[in-house]
Every structure is written in C-alpha cells, then in structure tokens.
C-alpha positions in Angstrom: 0.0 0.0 0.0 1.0 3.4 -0.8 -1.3 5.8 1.3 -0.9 9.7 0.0 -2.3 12.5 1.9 -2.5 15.0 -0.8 -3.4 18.6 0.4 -4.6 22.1 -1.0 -2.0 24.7 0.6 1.8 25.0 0.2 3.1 27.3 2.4 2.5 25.8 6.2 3.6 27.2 9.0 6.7 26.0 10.8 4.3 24.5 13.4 2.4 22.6 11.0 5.2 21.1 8.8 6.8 19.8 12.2 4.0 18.5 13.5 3.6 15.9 9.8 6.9 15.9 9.6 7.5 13.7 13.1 4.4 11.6 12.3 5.4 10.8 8.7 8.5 9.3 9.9 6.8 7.3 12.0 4.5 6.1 9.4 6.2 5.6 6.0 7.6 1.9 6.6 4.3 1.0 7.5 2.1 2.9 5.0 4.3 4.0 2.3 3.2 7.6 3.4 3.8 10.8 1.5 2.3 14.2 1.8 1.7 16.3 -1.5 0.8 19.8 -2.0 -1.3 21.3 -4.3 -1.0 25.3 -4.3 -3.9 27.4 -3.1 -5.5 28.9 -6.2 -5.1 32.7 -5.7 -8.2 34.4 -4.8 -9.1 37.5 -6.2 -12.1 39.7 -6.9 -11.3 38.8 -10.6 -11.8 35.0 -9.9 -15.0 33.2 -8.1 -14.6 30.5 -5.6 -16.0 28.3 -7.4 -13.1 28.7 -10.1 -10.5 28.9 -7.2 -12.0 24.9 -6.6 -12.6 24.1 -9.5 -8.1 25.0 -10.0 -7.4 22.9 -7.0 -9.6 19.9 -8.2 -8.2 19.7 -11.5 -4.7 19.7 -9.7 -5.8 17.2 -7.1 -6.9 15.3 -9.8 -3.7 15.4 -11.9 -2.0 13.4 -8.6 -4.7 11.1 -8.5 -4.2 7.6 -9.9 -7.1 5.5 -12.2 -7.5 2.1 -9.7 -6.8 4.7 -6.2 -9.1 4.5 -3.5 -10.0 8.5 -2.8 -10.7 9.8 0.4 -12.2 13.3 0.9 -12.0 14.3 4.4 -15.3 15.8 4.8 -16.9 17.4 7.7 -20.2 15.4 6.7 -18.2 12.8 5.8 -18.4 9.2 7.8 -16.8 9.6 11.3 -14.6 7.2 12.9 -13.8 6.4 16.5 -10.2 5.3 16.5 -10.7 1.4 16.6 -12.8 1.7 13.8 -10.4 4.0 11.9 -7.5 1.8 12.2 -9.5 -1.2 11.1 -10.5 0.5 8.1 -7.0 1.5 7.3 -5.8 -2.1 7.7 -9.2 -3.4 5.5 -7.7 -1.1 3.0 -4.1 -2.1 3.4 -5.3 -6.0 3.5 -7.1 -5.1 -0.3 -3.6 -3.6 -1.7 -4.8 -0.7 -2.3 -3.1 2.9 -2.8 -4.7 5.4 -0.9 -5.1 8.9 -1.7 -6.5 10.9 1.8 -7.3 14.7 0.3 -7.8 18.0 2.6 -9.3 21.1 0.7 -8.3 24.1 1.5 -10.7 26.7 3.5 -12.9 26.4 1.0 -13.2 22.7 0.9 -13.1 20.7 -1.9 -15.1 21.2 -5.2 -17.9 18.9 -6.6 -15.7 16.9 -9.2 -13.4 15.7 -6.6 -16.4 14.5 -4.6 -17.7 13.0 -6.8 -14.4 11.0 -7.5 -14.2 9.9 -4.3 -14.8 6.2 -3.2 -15.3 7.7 0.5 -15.6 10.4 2.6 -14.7 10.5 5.8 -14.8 12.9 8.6 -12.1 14.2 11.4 -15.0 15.4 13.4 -18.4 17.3 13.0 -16.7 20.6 14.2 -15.1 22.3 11.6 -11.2 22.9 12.2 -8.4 24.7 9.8 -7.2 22.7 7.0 -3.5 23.3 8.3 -4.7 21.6 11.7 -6.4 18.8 9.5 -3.4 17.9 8.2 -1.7 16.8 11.2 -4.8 15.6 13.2 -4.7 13.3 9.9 -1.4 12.3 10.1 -1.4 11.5 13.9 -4.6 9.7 13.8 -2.7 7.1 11.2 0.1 7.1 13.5 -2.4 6.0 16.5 -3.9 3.4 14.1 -0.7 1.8 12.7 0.4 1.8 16.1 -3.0 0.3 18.0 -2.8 -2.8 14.8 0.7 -3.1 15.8 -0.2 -3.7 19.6 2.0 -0.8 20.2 1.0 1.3 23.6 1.1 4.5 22.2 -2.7 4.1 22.4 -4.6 4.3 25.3 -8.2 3.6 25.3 
C-alpha cells in the first residue's frame, strides 16, 4: 500500500510542517506515506470560488491515480472512532490498495473531486483549519498503525 495524503495549501507554517513531519517518519515503513501539496489557487475579486475549486480539483486530480481509492476528508463525511479507523485502514491495506486521503483548503473541496471519491470521511463534526487537518490526519494514522501493531502509544 501506498497511502498519499494530498493537500490544497503550500506554504505551512513551521508549526504545521513539524507536527507531519514527526508523524510521517513514523509512518512511511508502514504505510508507504507521502504528503503532497497542491498550491492554493489565488483568490481575487477577478476569480470566483467556485473557479478557485474548481483549479485545486483539476490539480488534485492530476496526482490522482485510475484504480486509487480517494478519500475526501469531509466534515459530513463518515466519522470514525479510532478502533474503527484503524481497522479501516488495515481493510484497505489488507485489499492492496493505494490510498489517496485529500484535505481542501478553507474552502473545501469542489464537486468533481467528490464526486471521484470512493469515500468520505470525517475528522469530526466541528469544523477545524485545514492546516490543523493535516496533522490531526497524520497522527490519527500514527495512532492506528500503532494500536494494529499492539503498540501502547494508544490508550483507550
């Protein structure tokens, strides 16, 4: 398995790249991880949000594989608790699979992308910053590679 998180936004702040940065190490063995950036379409007067989205999804969709299995993380999407998160990574992982997770930017992701998507899954019904998404994500597949391990870095 392959598993990309693939994200709108390319400029983090230190914070953020430090906090995926220490996960990702901790992950790639096990899940072939990589994190992908798309830039941010420019907003302008000039240009509507929905062509702002529609930018990201066509370069979200250039990174996207035929035969993937997409995941839009989704505030509506399904929620997990962390058992049943880490089981569906390993259901995934057992199928061979690549994975492709995607985060939107503020705007959230545009209708094509959704509709490309096998899945959508959700980090939690409250809506948080898509730079926080990103390592919630990343230490939430941390957690699960480390519960299916037996590791005790989870606690119920």
């Amino acid at each position: 398995m392959k598993l990309r998180l693939i994200c709108v936004g390319d400029r983090m702040p230190n914070w953020v790249q430090q906090g995926c940065d220490e996960y990702a190490k901790r992950i790639q063995r096990e899940l072939g991880f990589s994190l992908i950036e798309v830039p941010m379409a420019k907003r302008s007067k000039a240009l509507s949000v929905e062509k702002c989205l529609d930018k990201e999804a066509a370069d979200l969709m250039a990174r996207i594989g035929p035969n993937d299995y997409v995941v839009a993380l989704e505030v509506t999407g399904k929620a997990f608790s962390t058992e049943g998160f880490a089981a569906e990574v390993q259901r995934l992982r057992d199928q061979g699979q690549n994975l492709c997770l995607l985060i939107g930017g503020p705007d959230g992701l545009a209708g094509p992308i959704l509709q490309r998507a096998n899945a959508k899954w959700s980090l939690s019904q409250m809506t948080m910053p898509h730079p926080l998404a990103r390592i919630v994500l990343v230490e939430q597949l941390y957690r699960a590679v480390s519960l299916l391990q037996g590791h005790p870095y989870h606690r119920a």
